[in-house]
N, C-alpha and C positions, 0 to 999 in steps of 0.2 A: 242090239239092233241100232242101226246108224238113223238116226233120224231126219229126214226131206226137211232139206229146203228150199227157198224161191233164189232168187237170185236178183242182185240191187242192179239197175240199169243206168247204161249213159250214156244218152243221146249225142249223136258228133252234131256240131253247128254249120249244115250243108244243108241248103234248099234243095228239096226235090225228091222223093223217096228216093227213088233209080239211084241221083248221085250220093245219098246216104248209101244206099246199100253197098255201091264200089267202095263209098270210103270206108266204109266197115273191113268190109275184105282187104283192101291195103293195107289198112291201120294195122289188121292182124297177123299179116305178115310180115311186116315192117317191126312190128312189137318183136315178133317171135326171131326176127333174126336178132334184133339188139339185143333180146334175153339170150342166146345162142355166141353172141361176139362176149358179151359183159362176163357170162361164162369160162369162155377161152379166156378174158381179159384177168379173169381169177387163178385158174388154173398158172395160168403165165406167171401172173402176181407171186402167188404162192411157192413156185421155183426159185424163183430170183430171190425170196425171201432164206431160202434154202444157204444159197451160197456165203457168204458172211459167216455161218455156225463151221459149213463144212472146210472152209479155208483156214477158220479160226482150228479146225479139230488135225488137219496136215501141220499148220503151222507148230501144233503143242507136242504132235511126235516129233517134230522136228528140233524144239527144245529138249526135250525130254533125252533125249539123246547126245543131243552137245553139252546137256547138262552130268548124265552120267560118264561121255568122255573127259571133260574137267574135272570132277571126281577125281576117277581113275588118275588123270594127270596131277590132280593135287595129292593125292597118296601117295605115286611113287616120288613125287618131288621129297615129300615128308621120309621118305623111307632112305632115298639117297644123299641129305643131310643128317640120318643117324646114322647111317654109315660111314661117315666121314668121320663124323664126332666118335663112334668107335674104332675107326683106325686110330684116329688121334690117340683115343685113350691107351690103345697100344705102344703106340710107339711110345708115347708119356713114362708108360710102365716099364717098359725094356731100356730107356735110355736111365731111368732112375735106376733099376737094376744093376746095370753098367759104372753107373756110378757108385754104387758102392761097391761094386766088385773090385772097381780099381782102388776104392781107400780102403778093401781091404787086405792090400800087399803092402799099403803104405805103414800103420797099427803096428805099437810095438806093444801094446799088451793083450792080455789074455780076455779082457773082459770087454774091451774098446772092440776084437775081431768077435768075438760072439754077440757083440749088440749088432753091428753091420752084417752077420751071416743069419741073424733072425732079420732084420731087414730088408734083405735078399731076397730069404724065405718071402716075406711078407709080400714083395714084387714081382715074385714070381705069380703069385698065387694071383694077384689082383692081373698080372697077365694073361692066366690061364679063365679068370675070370672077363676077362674083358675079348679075347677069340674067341670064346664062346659067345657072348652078346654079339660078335663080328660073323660071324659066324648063322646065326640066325637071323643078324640081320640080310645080310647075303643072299639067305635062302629066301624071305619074304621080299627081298627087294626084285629076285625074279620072276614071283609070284605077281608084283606089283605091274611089273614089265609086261607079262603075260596078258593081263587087265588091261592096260590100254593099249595094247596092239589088238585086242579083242574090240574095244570098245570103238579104237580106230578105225575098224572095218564093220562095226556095227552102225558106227557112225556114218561111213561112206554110204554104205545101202540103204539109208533111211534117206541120205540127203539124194540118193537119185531116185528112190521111191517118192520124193515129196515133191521131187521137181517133175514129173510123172503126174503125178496126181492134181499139183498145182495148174502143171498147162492143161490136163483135161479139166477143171473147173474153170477155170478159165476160157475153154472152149464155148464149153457147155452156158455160160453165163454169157457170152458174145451172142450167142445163138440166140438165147432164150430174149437177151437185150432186142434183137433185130425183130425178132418173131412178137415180141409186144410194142413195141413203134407200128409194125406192121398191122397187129390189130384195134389200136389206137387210133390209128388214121382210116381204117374200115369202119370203127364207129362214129367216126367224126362224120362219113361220107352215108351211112345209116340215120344218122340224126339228123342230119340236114331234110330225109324224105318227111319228117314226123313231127307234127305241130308240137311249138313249145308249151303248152296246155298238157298236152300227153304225155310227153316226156316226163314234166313233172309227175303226173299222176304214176305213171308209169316205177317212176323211182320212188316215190312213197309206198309204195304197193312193197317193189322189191326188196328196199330198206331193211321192212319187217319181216319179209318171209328168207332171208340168205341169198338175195340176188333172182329169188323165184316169183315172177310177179304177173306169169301166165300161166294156166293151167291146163292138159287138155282136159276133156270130160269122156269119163268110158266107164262102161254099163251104168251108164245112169248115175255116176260119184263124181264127183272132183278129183281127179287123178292125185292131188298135192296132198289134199287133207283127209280125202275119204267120205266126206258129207254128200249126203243122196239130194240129186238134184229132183225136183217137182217136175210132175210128171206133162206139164204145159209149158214150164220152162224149156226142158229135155225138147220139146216138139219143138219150141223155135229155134233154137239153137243148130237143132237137124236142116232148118230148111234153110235155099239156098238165097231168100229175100231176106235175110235181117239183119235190120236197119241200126241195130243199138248195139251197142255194147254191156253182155253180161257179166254180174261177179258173183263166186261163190258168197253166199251169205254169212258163211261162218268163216272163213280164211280172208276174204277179200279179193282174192284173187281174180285176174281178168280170164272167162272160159273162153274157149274152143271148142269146135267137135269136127271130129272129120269122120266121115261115114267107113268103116271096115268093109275089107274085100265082102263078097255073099257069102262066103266060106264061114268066117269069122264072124259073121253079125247070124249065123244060122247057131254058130255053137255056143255064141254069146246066149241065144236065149235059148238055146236047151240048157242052159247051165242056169240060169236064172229062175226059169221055170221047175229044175229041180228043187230049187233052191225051197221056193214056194211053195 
């Protein structure tokens, strides 16, 4: 069971009941729209907070991608420098080849042409071993090839996806910029109606509750926190002479009431009277 309570009161500094009572109803007006701008002024806040992560999150696809095309371009660079280095080693081996083929027409003995035709041997061999390395390098150096024409075109579509995305953030942050100057300058022109007395109290209130520093009052609680308002309280608060200012006792909060259509103040207490 939520337990009743009274509510802390606070008198405005206005001679005259009459003129307390209008300034009661101003004040709460004037509260409610500032709580209602301060609102939007968060809301606003909180978007523009947004943009900086979201540009930061375009911009890392965006590396992210020129990074994998460099990659790809440093591989096949690596890939088409062994390639070269195994032509070399070919031609290396075929022209050594060549050379002893011709000294061995030159040899006049028996033993001098059989060390040059195992020599041969031997160059050949490191030939057929070296088109083979030439050979796969070949094959992977297409494969290389493959990868950054891929990565090239992976890369294109991310940089017009980014530049897409960039000017819609950028829209959207222009927008968001204009639309909080514009409510900026509604509060500015809000504050001016509300004594600096109020204001302060006013932001003390909201400080501690997240910008909530009004409250209304329905079925007898504090809408904000749920604490049951006393049942003398409740009565003045209904009527349309009060002169003070109330606050929930247990939240702080400045109340309100506005009286419900006859519809809903009928179903309010049947629901209440079930309740009981």
């Amino acid at each position: 069971m939520r337990r009743a309570c009274g509510a802390k009161r606070l008198r405005l500094k206005v001679a005259g009941r009459c003129a307390r009572i209008v300034a009661v109803k101003e004040i709460l007006r004037e509260l409610l729209e500032l709580q209602d701008v301060d609102a939007r002024l968060t809301t606003v806040r909180a978007r523009l907070a947004t943009f900086p992560k979201r540009l930061a999150e375009v911009n890392a696809r965006l590396e992210a991608g020129k990074t994998t095309l460099e990659k790809a371009k440093g591989s096949h660079s690596t890939a088409l420098k062994d390639r070269k280095r195994y032509e070399l080693d070919v031609e290396q081996w075929k022209d050594r080849a060549k050379k002893y083929k011709d000294q061995a027409f030159q040899v006049k003995t028996n033993d001098a042409y059989k060390a040059l035709q195992h020599e041969i041997e031997m160059a050949e061999a490191e030939i057929a071993k070296a088109e083979d390395r030439l050979l796969e390098q070949m094959v992977s150096g297409e494969q290389y090839d493959r990868q950054v024409k891929a990565a090239e075109k992976s890369f294109r579509e991310v940089e017009e996806q980014t530049r897409g995305a960039r000017a819609d953030i950028e829209g959207e942050k222009a927008t968001a910029e204009r639309e909080f100057k514009l409510v900026e300058e509604e509060r500015v022109r809000v504050v001016k109606a509300i004594p600096e007395d109020m204001i302060e109290h006013y932001q003390r209130i909201a400080k501690k509750h997240g910008g909530v520093a009004i409250a209304e009052v329905r079925g007898e609680a504090c809408s904000a926190c749920g604490a049951r308002i006393r049942p003398h309280v409740f009565q003045i608060l209904r009527r349309e002479d009060v002169g003070e200012l109330y606050h929930c006792e247990l939240c702080t909060r400045i109340l309100y009431y506005v009286e419900p259509p006859p519809g809903e103040a009928a179903a309010a207490a049947a629901a209440q009277n079930g309740e009981a």
